[in-house]
C-alpha positions in Angstrom: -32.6 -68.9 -42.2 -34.9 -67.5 -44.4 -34.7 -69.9 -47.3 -34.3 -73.4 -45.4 -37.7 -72.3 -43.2 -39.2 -72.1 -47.0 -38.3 -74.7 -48.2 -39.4 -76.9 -44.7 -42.5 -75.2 -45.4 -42.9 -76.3 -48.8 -42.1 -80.2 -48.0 -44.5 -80.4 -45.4 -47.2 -78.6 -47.5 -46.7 -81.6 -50.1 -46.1 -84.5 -47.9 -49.2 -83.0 -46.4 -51.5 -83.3 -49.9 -49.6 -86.3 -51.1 -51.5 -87.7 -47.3 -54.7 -86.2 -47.1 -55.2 -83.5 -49.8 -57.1 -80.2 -48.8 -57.8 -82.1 -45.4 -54.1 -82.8 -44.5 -53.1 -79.2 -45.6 -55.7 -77.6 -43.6 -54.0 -79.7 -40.2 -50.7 -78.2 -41.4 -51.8 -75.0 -41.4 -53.5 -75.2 -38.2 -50.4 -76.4 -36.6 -48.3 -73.8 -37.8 -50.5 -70.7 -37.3 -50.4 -70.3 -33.9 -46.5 -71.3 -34.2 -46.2 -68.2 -36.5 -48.2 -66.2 -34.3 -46.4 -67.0 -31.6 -42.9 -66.9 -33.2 -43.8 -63.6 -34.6 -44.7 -61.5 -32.0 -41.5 -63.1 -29.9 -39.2 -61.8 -33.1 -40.8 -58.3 -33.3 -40.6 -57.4 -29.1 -37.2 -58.8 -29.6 -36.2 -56.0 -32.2 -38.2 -54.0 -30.5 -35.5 -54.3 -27.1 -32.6 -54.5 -29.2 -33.8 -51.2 -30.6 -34.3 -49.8 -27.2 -31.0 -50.7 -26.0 -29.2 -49.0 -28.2 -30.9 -46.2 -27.7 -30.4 -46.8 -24.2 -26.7 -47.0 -24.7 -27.0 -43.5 -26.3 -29.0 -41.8 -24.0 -26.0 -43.2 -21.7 -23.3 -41.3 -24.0 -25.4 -37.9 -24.0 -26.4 -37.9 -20.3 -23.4 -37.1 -18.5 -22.9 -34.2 -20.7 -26.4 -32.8 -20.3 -26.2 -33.5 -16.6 -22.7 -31.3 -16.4 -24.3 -28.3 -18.8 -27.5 -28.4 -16.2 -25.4 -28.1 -13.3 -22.3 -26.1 -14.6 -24.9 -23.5 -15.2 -27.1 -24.0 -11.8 -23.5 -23.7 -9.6 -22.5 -20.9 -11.9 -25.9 -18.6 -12.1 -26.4 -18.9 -7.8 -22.8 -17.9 -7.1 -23.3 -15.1 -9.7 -26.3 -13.7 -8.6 -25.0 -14.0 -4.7 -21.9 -12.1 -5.8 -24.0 -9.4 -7.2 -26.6 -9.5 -4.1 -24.2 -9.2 -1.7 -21.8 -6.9 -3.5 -25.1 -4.3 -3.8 -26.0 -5.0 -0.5 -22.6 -4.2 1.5 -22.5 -0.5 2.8 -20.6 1.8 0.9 -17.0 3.3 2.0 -15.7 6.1 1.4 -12.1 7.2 1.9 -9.8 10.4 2.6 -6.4 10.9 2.9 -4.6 13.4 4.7 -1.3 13.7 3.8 1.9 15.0 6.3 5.6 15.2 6.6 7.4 14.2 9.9 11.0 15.4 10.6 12.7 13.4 13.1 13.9 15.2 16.1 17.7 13.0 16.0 19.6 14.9 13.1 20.7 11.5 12.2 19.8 8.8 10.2 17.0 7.1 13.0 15.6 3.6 11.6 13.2 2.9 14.4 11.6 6.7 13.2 9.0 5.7 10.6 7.6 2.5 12.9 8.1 4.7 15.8 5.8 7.3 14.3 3.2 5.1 13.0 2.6 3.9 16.7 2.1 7.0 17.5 -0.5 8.1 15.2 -2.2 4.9 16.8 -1.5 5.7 20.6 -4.1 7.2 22.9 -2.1 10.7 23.2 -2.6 11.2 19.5 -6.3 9.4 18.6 -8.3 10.6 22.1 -7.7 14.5 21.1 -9.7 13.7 18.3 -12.8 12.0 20.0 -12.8 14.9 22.0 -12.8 17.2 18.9 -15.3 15.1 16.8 -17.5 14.2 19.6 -17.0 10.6 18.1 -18.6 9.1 21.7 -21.7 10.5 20.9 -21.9 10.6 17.0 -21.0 6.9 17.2 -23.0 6.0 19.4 -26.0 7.2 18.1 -25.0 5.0 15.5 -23.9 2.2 16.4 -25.0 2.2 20.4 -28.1 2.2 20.3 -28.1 5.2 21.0 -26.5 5.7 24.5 -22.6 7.2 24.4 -19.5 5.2 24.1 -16.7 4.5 26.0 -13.9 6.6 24.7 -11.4 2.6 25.2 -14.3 1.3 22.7 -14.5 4.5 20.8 -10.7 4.4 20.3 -10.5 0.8 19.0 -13.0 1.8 16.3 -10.9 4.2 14.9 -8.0 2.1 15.1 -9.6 -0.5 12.4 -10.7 2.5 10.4 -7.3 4.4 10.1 -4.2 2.9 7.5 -1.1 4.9 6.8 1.3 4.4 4.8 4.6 6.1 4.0 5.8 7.5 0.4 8.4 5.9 -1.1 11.8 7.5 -0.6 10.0 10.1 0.8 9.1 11.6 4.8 5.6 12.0 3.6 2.6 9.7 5.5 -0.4 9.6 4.1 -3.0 8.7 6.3 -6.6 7.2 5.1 -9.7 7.1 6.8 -12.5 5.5 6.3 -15.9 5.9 6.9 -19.4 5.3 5.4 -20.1 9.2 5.9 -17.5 10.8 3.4 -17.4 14.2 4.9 -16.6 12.3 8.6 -14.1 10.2 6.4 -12.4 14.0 5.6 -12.9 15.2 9.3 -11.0 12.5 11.1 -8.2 12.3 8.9 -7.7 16.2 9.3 -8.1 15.7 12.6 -5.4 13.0 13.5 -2.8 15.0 11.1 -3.7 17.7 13.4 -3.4 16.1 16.3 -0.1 14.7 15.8 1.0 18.0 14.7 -0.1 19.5 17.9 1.7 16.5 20.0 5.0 17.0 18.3 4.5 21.2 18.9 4.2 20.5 22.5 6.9 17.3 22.9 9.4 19.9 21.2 8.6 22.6 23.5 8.2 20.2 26.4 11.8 19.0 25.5 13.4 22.5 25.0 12.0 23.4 28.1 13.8 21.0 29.9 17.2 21.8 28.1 16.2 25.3 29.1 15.9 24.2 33.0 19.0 22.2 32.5 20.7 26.0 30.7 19.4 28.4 33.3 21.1 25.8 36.3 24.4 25.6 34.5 23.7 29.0 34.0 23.2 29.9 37.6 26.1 27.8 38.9 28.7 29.7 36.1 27.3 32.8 38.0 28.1 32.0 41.6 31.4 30.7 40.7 32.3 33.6 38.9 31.0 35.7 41.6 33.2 33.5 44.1 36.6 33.2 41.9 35.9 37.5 41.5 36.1 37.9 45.5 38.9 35.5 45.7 41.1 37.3 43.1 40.1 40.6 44.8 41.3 39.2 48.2 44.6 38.2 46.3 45.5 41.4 44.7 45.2 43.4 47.7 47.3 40.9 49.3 49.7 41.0 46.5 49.2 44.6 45.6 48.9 43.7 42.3 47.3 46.2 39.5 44.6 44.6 37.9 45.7 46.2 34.4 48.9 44.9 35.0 50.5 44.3 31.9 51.9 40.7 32.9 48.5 39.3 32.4 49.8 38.6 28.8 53.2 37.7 29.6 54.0 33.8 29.9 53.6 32.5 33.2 57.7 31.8 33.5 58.2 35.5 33.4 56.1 36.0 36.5 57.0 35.9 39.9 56.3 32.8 42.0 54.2 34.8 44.7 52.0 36.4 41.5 51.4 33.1 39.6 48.6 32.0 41.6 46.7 35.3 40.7 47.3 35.5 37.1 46.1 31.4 37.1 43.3 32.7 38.6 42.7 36.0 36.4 42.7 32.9 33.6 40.5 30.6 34.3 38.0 34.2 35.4 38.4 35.2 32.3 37.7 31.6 30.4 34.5 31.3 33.0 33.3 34.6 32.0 33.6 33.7 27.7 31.6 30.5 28.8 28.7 32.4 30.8 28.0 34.5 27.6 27.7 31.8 25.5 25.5 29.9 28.1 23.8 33.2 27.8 23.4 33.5 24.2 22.5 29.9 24.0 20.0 30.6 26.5 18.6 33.8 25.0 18.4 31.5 21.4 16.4 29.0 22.9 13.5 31.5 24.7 13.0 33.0 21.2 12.9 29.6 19.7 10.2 28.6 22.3 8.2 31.5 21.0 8.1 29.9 17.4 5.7 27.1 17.3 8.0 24.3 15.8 5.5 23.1 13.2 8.0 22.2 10.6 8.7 18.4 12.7 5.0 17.9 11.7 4.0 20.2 8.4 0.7 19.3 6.9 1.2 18.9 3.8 -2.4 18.0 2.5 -5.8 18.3 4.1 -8.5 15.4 3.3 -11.0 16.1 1.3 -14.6 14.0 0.9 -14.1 11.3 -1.2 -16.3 11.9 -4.6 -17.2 7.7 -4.9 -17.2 5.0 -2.6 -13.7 2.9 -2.8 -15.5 -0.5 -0.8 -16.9 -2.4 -2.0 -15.3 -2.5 -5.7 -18.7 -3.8 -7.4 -16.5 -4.1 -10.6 -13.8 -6.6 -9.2 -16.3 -8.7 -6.9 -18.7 -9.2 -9.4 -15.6 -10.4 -11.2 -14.4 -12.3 -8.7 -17.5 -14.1 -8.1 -18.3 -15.0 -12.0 -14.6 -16.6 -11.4 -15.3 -18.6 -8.6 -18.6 -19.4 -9.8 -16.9 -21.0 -13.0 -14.2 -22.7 -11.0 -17.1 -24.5 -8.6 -19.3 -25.3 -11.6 -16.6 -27.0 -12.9 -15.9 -29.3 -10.5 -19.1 -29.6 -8.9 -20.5 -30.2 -12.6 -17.5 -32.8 -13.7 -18.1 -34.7 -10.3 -21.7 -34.7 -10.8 -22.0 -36.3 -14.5 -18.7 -38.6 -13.0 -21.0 -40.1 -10.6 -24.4 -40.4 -12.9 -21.7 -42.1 -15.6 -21.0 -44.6 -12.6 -24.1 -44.9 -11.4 -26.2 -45.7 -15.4 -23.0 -47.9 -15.7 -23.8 -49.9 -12.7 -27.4 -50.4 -13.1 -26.4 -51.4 -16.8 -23.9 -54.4 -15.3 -26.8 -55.8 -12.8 -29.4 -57.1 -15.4 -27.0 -59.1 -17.8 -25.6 -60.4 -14.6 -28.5 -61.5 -13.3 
């Protein structure tokens, strides 16, 4: 409008000399002054706003992403540096495994042996030999106690959450792993329970064959007396029969002997058979006391002793501090992306109310 508000100018400049000369220009232009003025100062605030809005409107494009940089890094550095706090601050573990082979008292094949034996490294007959040993309701007590002895029930489930075995692949080997915070106690329990086990099987295997010797020496008894009582009766019956006892029919078939003999030479039989079966209850039994004299540690044989772990295994500062600059990404990704979502929403919003109104 530039050149029509010139030219409007210029007419009323000369229809204003054409009336009054100087005089009449002088009431134009104190017309239009304060119209200029006026008109002036409304144009500039009005670029002025314009100006501001767009910068407004980019300030609106940038923000969201400052906002998410601001709190990506906030979310990420606290969770970091938490990680580490916690990860230095966490008592350190040691470990120790002690490693031994079981043989399974049924020749065959057993299934149930493995979980069998792992319950009983976990059973009272195996673990309370070793608080004995270790004076674990004392030494843990002092520690965690207060002080004042534990309860061997409380002692026991302690060790329980500190013991894990685990069997070799293809193998009869279980290793068993303690831990501890004290690596040289670590060492000492798990040679300990190995032990201990070692010394339950040694006594259930002489507690069994003890038995089957019982069972042996009754049989063994009861073979006697009959012998004993068949021997009189066969004596009785060849002095009735007056029959020789080196008679030579004792090897001839029973139809080549005489009716009133055949009850004897029966007899004479089934002596003989008893007497064969005695010797081998005998031999049996005299097989078995020598084996009771050999401790039977092969069923249990220690194959390796624990030694003190040389660096902690818990915590793995490595992996957590890993872990936690994962997480700490993961959550500074979404807790960023929903934050500059929501200031997005919210600058739209207060952008929409204005031009409404």
């Amino acid at each position: 409008y530039s050149p029509a508000m010139s030219q409007l100018f210029r007419d009323q400049c000369r229809d204003a000399w054409n009336e009054s000369q100087n005089w009449g220009v002088m009431k134009l232009w104190m017309r239009v002054l304060p119209d200029l003025v006026k008109t002036s100062f409304i144009e500039r605030l009005a670029a002025l706003n314009e100006r501001k809005s767009m910068s407004d409107k980019m300030t609106m494009l940038i923000q969201p992403r400052t906002i998410f940089l601001k709190v990506f890094a906030a979310v990420f550095l606290i969770i970091l540096c938490a990680t580490v706090a916690v990860t230095f601050l966490l008592p350190e573990t040691y470990a120790s495994v002690s490693r031994i082979k079981a043989e399974s008292d049924n020749p065959s094949n057993d299934p149930y042996f493995l979980q069998m034996t792992f319950e009983i490294f976990q059973s009272q007959t195996v673990l309370e030999p070793v608080v004995d040993k270790l004076h674990l309701n004392t030494v843990w007590g002092k520690k965690y106690n207060g002080g004042g002895p534990l309860k061997t029930e409380d002692t026991l489930e302690m060790l329980k959450k500190r013991i894990s075995l685990t069997p070799e692949r293809n193998t009869k080997l279980i290793n068993i792993t303690v831990f501890s915070e004290d690596k040289n106690e670590a060492a000492q329990i798990a040679n300990a329970i190995a032990q201990s086990y070692q010394d339950y099987r040694v006594k259930l295997h002489a507690t069994l064959t003890a038995k089957g010797m019982d069972v042996l020496q009754t049989e063994f008894k009861q073979k006697e007396e009959q012998i004993m009582a068949l021997q009189t009766s066969l004596d009785q019956l060849r002095r009735e029969l007056k029959i020789s006892d080196q008679d030579p029919k004792a090897l001839t078939p029973s139809s080549a002997m005489s009716p009133q003999e055949q009850p004897y030479w029966d007899k004479k039989r089934d002596l003989v058979k008893l007497i064969e079966f005695h010797k081998l209850l005998q031999a049996k039994i005299t097989g078995e006391e020598i084996d009771m004299q050999i401790p039977m540690t092969s069923m249990a044989e220690i194959v390796d002793t624990a030694k003190p772990g040389q660096a902690p295994v818990r915590p793995n500062k490595p992996l957590n501090i890993a872990f936690g600059a994962g997480l700490g990404i993961l959550l500074a990704l979404i807790i960023g992306g929903i934050s500059a979502l929501a200031s997005s929403l919210i600058r739209k919003r207060a952008c929409k109310i204005p031009s409404a109104a």
